[in-house]
N, C-alpha and C positions, 0 to 999 in steps of 0.2 A: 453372574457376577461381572461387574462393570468396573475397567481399571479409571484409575482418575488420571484426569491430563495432571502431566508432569513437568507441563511449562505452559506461560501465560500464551495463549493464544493471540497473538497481536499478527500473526498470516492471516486470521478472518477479517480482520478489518483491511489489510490490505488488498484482500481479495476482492471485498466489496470497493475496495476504491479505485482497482482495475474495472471492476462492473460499470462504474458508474459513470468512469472516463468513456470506455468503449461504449455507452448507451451517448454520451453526447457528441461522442464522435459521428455516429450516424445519423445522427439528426442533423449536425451540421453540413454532414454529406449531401444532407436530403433538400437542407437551405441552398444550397448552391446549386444541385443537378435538378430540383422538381420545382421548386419554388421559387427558380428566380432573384435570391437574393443580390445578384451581381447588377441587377435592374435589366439582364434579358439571359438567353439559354444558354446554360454555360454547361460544358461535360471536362470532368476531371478525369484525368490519367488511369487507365482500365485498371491499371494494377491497384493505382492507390482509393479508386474508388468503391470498387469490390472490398476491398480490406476495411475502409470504412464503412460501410455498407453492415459487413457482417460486425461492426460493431454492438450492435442490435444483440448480439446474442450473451450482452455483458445480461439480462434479465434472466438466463439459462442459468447463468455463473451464481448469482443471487439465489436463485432459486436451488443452487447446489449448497451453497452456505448457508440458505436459513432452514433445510432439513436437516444439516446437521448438525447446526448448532440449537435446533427444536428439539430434536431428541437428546441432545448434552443436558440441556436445562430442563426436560421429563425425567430425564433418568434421576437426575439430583433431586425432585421435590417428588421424587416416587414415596408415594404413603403419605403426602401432605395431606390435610382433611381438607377435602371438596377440592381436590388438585385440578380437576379440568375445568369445576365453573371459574378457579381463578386463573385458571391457562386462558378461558377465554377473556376473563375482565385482562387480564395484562397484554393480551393480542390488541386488544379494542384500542386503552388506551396507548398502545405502542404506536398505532398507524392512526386512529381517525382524528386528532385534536390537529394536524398537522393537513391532513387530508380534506378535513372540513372547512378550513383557514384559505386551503388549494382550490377548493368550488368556492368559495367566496371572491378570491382576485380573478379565477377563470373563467369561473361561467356568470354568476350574479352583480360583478361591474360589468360586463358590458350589457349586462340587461340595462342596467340603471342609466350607467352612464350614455352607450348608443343605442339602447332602443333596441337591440338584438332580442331575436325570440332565446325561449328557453326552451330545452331540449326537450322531446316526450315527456309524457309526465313518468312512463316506464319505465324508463332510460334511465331518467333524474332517480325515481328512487330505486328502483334496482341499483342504481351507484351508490348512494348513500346509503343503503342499508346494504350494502358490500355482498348482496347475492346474485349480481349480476351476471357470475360468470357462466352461466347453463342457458343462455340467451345469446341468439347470436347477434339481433340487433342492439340488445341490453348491453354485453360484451365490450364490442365494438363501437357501439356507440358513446361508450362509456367517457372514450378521448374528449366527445363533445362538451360534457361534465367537469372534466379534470383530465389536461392531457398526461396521455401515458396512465390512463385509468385500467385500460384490461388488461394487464400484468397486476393491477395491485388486486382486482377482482381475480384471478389467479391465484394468486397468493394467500385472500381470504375465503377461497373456495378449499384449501389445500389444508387453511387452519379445522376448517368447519369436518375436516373426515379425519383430522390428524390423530384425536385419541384412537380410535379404531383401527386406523394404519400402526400406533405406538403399540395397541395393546396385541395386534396379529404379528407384529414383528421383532420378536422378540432375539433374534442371533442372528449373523450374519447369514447364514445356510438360507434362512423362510427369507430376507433381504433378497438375497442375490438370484435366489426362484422368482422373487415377483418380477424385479427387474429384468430378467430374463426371459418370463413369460409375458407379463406387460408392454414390453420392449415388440416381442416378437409380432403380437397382436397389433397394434398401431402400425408399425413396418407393411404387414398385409391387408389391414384395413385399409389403409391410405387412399388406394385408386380408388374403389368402390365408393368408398366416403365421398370421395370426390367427383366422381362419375354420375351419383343419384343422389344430386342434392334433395332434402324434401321441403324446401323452401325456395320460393321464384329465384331470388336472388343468389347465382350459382356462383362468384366470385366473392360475396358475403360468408356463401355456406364454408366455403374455400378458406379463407381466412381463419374462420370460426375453428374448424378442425383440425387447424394447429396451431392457434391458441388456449384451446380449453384444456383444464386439465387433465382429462384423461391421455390428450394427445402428452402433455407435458410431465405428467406422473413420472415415467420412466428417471427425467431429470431429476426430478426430487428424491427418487429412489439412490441414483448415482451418491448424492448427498450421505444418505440414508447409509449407505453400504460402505461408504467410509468413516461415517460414525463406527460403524461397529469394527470395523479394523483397526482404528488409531485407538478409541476406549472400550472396548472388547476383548473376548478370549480367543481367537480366530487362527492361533500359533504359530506359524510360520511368517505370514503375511504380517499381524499385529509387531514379530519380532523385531523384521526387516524396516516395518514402517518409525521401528523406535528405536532402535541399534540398526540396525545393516548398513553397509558396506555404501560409503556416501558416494563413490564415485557409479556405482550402480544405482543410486538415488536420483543421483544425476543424469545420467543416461534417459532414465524414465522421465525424468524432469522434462530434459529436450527433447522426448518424442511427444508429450503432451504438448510444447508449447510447438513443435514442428506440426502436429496435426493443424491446431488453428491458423497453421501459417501455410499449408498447402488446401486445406479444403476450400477456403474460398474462390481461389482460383480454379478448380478443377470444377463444380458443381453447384448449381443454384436449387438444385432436389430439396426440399422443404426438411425432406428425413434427414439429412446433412444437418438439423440438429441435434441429433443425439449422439453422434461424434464429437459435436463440442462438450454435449455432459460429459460425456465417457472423459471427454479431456481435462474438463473443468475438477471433473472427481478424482484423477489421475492427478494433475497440479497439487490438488489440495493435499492430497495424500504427502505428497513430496517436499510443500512444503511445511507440512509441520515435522517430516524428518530433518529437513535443513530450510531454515527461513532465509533463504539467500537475504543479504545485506541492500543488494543494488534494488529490491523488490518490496521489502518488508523493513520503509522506512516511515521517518515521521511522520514526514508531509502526505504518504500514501494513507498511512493507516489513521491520519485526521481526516485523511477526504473520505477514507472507507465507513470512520466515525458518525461523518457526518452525510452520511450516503441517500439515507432515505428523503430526508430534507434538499438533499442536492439533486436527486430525481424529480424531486415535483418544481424544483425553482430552474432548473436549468433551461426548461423551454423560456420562460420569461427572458433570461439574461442569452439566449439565444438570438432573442428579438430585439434584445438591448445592443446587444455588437450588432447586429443586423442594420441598424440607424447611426450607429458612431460609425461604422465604416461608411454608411451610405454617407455621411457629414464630407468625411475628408474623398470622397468620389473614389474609394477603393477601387469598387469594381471598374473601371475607365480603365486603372493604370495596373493592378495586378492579373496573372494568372489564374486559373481556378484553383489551382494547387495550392497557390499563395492566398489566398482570398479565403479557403476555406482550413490553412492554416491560422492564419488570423482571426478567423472565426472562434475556431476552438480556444487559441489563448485568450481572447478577450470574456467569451462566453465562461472557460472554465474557471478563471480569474474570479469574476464576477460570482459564478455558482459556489466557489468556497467562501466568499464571505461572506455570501448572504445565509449562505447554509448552517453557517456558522452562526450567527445570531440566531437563526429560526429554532435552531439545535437549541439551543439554551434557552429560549425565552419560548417555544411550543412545544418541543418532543420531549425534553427534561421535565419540565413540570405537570405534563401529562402521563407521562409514565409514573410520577411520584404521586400523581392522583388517585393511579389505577390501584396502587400499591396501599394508599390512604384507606382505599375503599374496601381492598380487600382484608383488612386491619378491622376494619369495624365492623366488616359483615362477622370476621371469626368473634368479636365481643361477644354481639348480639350473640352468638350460637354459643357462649359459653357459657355451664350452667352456673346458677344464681348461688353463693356461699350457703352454707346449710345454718340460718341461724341460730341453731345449738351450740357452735361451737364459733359462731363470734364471743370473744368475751364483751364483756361492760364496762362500759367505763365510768 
């Protein structure tokens, strides 16, 4: 038995709009320290560049909120007729009408427009048909596609095993076993993984093995195991997460965000991400006890809104401040600190309004498509009136 949320969730969309800042933050880090964008080699402040850096793990965060808000929205159409083939029609149209739109400006104008090749033909459609992620060239290559493509192959690798993860885990207890058993096996596989690649390319294989999802599971789990705390039977824990004692809410609150804020510094260990799950799952937990006010406001929970769309656009309006700065000769007269503050205001600026249009005129009407469809598939399955008992008119 599943309790129902007891208030509107609007910490998940916040959450996602911390994801989505922290993912453009490290790209912007990456514009200034690997790429140049200052027009020669610039290095930002160790402290503020590491912290940007691990911005990157706002995709962990996401990946903590869409297992549990997956299994919210499984547990409520539990017993719907043909619930998983519509779990997948509403997966599809959630992410590809948006995604598809993203290889068209990413990869197929510069075919057109410069004459650039187009990626393998492997590449290309292991991306497009979203089963890229068991490929480490397919994977990884997938950026070339649509950047920031192997997180979303990620993600629809995570959809594709999700009924079978929903229907094995059923209470917190078999949850918090996987993720502890899962957790422990990745932790010890790691070196070996890494030590005998079985592919030439050992810095590829490297990549690959903490990206895919097995590596990434554990995160999803985190997700997973706070479902079942906050809309669960789990007693103690379930109570504390819904009444307890806020200043011990608090407490937890600030060791969660104190994690994020010491492990960058201390260690660049790859396994060093699933301290941020553990943290990202701890946050979330906390904050649907208390949605702090400074955290769980409009403008966050609109950018969280509009999050998915503002992933795939952000590298664009990346490259957009990337040219208005280089206009006014930024880089000449700022620091890198400044330059790549600048950066983010211009690019994050630009990412909510575009995200904003694209939300409403691609991922709304796509999702109203999926929902279309799965309307008509239930007609067609419904049986024909018994004409005995039409009357006549």
């Amino acid at each position: 038995m599943q309790a129902r949320p007891r208030v509107q969730l609007d910490f998940i969309d916040a959450l996602r709009g911390v994801a989505i800042i922290g993912v453009l933050l490290s790209h912007a880090q990456r514009n200034v320290e690997m790429y140049q964008a200052m027009g020669h080699q610039a290095s930002m402040s160790g402290w503020l560049s590491r912290y940007a850096a691990q911005g990157a793990r706002g995709v962990q965060l996401f990946f903590v909120v869409s297992a549990l808000t997956l299994f919210l929205s499984a547990g409520k159409r539990a017993g719907e007729s043909h619930e998983w083939l519509n779990f997948y029609i509403r997966r599809f149209f959630r992410i590809a009408p948006m995604f598809y739109i993203a290889f068209g400006v990413y990869c197929l104008a510069p075919v057109v427009m410069k004459g650039q090749a187009l990626p393998p033909p492997g590449t290309l459609l292991g991306t497009l048909g979203f089963i890229n992620g068991w490929n480490p060239a397919w994977l990884l290559g997938a950026n070339d596609v649509v950047p920031g493509g192997w997180s979303i192959g990620v993600e629809m690798s995570f959809y594709i095993v999700f009924p079978l993860v929903f229907l094995a885990l059923r209470d917190f207890p078999k949850a918090f076993a996987a993720l502890c058993v899962i957790l422990l096996v990745d932790v010890l596989t790691w070196p070996a993984l890494v030590a005998h690649p079985p592919i030439a390319d050992g810095d590829l294989w490297e990549r690959f093995v903490f990206v895919w999802l097995p590596n990434q599971l554990p995160i999803f789990l985190c997700g997973i195991c706070a479902y079942f705390i906050l809309f669960g039977q789990t007693g103690a824990l379930t109570r504390f997460f819904h009444e307890g004692n806020r200043r011990a809410n608090a407490a937890l609150f600030a060791l969660g965000v104190l994690t994020l804020l010491v492990v960058p510094q201390l260690t660049d260990d790859p396994r060093a991400v699933f301290l941020y799950g553990l943290a990202f799952g701890l946050i979330t937990l906390c904050l649907y006890r208390q949605p702090y006010r400074w955290l769980v406001t409009v403008p966050m929970r609109h950018i969280g809104k509009i999050s998915f769309s503002g992933y795939l656009v952000h590298f664009f309006m990346l490259q957009v401040a990337r040219k208005l700065l280089a206009r006014v000769h930024a880089g000449d007269h700022l620091s890198p600190d400044m330059y790549f503050g600048a950066t983010v205001v211009v690019a994050l600026a630009g990412t909510v309004v575009l995200a904003t249009i694209t939300y409403h005129l691609v991922e709304v009407p796509g999702q109203a498509l999926g929902k279309r469809l799965i309307q008509r598939l239930a007609a067609r399955r419904a049986p024909a009136p018994d004409r005995a008992t039409v009357p006549r008119t």
